[in-house]
N, C-alpha and C positions, 0 to 999 in steps of 0.2 A: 764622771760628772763634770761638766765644764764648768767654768769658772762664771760666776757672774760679772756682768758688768758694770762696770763703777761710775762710766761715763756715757750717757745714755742719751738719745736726740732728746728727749725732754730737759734736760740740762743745758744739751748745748742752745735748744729755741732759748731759754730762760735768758742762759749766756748773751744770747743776739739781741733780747727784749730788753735787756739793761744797760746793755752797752748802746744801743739805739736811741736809750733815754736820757741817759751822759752824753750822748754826741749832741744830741737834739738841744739839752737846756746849755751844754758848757762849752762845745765845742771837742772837737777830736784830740786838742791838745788835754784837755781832762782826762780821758781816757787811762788809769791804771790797770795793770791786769791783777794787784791786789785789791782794789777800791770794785772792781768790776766783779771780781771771786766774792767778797764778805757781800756784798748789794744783793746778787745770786744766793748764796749761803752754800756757798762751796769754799774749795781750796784755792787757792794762786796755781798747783800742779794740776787739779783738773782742766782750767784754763789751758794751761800748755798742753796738755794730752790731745786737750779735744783741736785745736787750732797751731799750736806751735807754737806765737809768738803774738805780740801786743798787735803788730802791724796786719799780721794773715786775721785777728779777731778783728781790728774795725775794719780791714777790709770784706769779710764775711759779713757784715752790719750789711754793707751797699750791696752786698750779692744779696743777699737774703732778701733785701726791700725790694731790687728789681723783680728776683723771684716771683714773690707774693703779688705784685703790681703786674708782670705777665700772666699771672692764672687769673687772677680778674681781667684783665683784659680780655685773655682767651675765652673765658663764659661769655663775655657776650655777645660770641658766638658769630655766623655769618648765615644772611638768611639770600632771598631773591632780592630784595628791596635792600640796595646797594645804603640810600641814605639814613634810613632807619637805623644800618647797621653802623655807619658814622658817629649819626647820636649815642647809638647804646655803648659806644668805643667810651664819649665823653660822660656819658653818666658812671661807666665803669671806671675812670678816670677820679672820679668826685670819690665814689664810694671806697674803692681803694687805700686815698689820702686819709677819708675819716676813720678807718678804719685802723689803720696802719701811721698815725700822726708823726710819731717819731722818726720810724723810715722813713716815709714822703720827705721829711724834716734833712735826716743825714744822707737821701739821693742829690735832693734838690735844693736844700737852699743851704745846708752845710758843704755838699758839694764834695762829700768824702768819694773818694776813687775806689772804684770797684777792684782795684788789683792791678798787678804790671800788666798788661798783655791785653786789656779787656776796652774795644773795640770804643770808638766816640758816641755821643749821646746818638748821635743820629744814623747808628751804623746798628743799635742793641736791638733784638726783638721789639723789644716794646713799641719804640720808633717804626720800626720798620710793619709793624700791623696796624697802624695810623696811617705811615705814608700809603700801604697796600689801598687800607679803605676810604683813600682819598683819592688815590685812582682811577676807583670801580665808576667815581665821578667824573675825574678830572685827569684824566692820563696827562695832559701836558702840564709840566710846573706842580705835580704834586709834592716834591718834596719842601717845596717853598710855602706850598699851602699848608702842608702838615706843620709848616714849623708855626705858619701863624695859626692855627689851631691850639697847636699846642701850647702856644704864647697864650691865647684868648681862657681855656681850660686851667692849667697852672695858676692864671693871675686869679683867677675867680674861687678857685680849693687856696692858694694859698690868702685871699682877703678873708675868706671864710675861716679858716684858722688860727688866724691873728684876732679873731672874734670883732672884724670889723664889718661884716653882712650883718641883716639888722633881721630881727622874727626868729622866731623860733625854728629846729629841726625842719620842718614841713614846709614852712615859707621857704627860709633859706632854701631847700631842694626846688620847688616851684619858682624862685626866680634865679636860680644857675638853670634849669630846664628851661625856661622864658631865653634867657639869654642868650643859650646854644641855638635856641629855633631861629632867633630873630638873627645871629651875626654869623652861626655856619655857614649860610646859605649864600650870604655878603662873599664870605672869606674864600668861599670856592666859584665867585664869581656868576652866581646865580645859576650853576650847574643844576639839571633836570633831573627831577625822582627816573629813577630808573627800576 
């Protein structure tokens, strides 16, 4: 009979969701791997098991939020209509953040590092299927337009979170939508539905 396991992915997501929340409100120097084990309602030695060390756990925090922020991206998918797919890039961008606050939190504005070895912002999938479907517009100077995109998207989830966008749920979404219509189309230089 094999043994059971003691340290199981739903411990270690748990692991990722608490320590996401300590990075988010105190910053990364907060971070115990005792204070992170009792928040979870584990051990300090399951922590070690499942990650090894205080540094490989927050830095699994940033892998994990890119993760999660790559498979929403990838949902929204790639159709014929190059700028549609743009837009659904930055609504998947929006929903991501709300969804995932604390990640969003300790990628971007804590600014925790994904790990030794792990590529610049603008080298990571996520970047790089932005710059792709800025392209499918604008082959020339996409990666400068991706960044201002990216710039325009970011500020607008991050004023949203700071609960400084004004309406409810439904407003809020209707004017970041409003927004992306009116100032994509600026940022890419009036590039043509394709």
């Amino acid at each position: 009979m094999a043994r059971p396991r003691l340290h199981d992915a739903a411990l270690r997501t748990r692991l990722l969701e608490v320590t996401s929340q300590v990075i988010s409100s105190d910053g990364e120097a907060a971070v115990t791997v005792r204070d992170v084990a009792a928040r979870a309602g584990t051990s300090a030695s399951a922590v070690y098991a499942l990650f090894g060390s205080r540094d490989a756990l927050v830095a699994a925090v940033s892998e994990e939020g890119f993760r999660r922020f790559g498979e929403r991206l990838a949902a929204a998918g790639r159709t014929d209509d190059a700028a549609a797919d743009l837009l659904a890039l930055g609504v998947a961008y929006r929903v991501s953040a709300l969804a995932d606050p604390h990640f969003y939190r300790v990628m971007f504005e804590r600014a925790v590092p994904p790990g030794a070895g792990a590529p610049p912002a603008v080298e990571r999938p996520t970047f790089l299927a932005l710059r792709d479907a800025v392209a499918r517009l604008r082959p020339d100077g996409a990666t400068d337009v991706a960044l201002a995109l990216w710039a325009l998207v970011h500020g607008l989830v991050s004023l949203e979170l700071a609960g400084l966008v004004p309406g409810d749920g439904g407003a809020r979404a209707a004017r970041y939508d409003a927004t992306l219509a009116a100032a994509g189309p600026a940022l890419l230089g009036g590039a043509p539905r394709r």
